[in-house]
C-alpha positions as CSV (number, residue, x, y, z in Angstrom):
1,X,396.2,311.6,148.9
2,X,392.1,310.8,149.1
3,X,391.3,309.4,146.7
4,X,388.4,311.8,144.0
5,X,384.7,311.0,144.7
6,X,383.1,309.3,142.1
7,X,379.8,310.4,140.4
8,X,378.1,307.7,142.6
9,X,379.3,309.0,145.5
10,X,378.8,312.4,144.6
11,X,374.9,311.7,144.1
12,X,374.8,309.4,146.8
13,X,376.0,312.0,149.3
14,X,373.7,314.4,148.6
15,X,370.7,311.6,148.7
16,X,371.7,310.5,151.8
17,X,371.8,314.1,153.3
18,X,368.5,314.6,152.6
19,X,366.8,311.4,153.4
20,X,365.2,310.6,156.6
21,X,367.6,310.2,159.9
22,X,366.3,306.7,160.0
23,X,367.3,305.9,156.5
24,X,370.7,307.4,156.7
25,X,371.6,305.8,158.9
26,X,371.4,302.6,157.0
27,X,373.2,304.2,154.8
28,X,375.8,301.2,154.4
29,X,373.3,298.8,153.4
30,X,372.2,300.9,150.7
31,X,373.4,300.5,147.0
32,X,372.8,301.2,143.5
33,X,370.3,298.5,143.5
34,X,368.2,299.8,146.4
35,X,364.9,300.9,145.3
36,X,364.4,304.9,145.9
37,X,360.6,304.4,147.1
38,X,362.0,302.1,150.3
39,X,363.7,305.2,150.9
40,X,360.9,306.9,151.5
41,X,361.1,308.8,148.2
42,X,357.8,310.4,146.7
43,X,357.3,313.0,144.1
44,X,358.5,315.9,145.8
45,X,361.0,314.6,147.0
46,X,362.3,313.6,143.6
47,X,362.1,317.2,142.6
48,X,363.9,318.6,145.6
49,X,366.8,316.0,145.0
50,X,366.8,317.0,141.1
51,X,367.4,320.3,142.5
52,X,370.1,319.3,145.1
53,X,371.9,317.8,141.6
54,X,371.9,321.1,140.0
55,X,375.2,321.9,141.1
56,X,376.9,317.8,139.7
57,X,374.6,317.8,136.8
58,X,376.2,321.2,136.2
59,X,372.6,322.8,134.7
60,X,370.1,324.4,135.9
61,X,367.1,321.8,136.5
62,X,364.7,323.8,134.2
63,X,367.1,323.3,131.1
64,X,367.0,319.6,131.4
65,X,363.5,319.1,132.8
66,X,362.5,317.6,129.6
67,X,365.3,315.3,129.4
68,X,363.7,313.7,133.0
69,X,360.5,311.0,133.6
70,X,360.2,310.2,137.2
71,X,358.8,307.4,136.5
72,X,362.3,305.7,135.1
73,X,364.2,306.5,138.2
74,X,363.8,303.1,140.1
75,X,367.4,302.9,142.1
76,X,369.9,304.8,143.1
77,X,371.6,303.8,139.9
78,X,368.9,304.9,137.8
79,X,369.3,308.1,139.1
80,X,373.3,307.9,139.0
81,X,372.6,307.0,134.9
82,X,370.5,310.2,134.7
83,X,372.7,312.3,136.4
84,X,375.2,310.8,134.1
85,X,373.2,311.5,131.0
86,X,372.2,315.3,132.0
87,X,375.5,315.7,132.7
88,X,376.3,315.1,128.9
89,X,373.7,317.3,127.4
């Protein structure tokens, strides 16, 4: 029986399927400590991957936009914790 997906891998599988080919395919060496810029992330980006979340966080983005600052989502776990915490809104 496989075993469920954590919420890591949850969020981490739709991160990787939208970064760059080049990037996911380091996908192994990448963990919750690996900075989301040296993945190439910028602003946009951010937004689009918010929006790839909709369906784990389990709300629409625009009822938890202001629950979100860009600016404290550092590492893949930072964004794992938000997930986490728009999850429980």
């Amino acid at each position: 029986m496989p075993t469920p997906m954590t919420l890591f891998d949850e969020v981490f599988r739709v991160l990787v399927a939208m970064l760059d080919e080049d990037v996911a395919d380091r996908r192994d060496e990448l963990s919750a400590s690996t900075p989301l810029q040296s993945l190439g992330m910028d602003s946009m980006k951010y937004i689009n991957l918010l929006l790839s979340l909709e369906d784990i966080i389990g709300k629409e983005l625009d009822e938890v936009a202001e629950h979100i600052d860009l600016a404290e989502i550092t590492t893949v776990g930072d964004l794992v914790a938000l997930v986490e915490r728009l999850r429980a809104l």
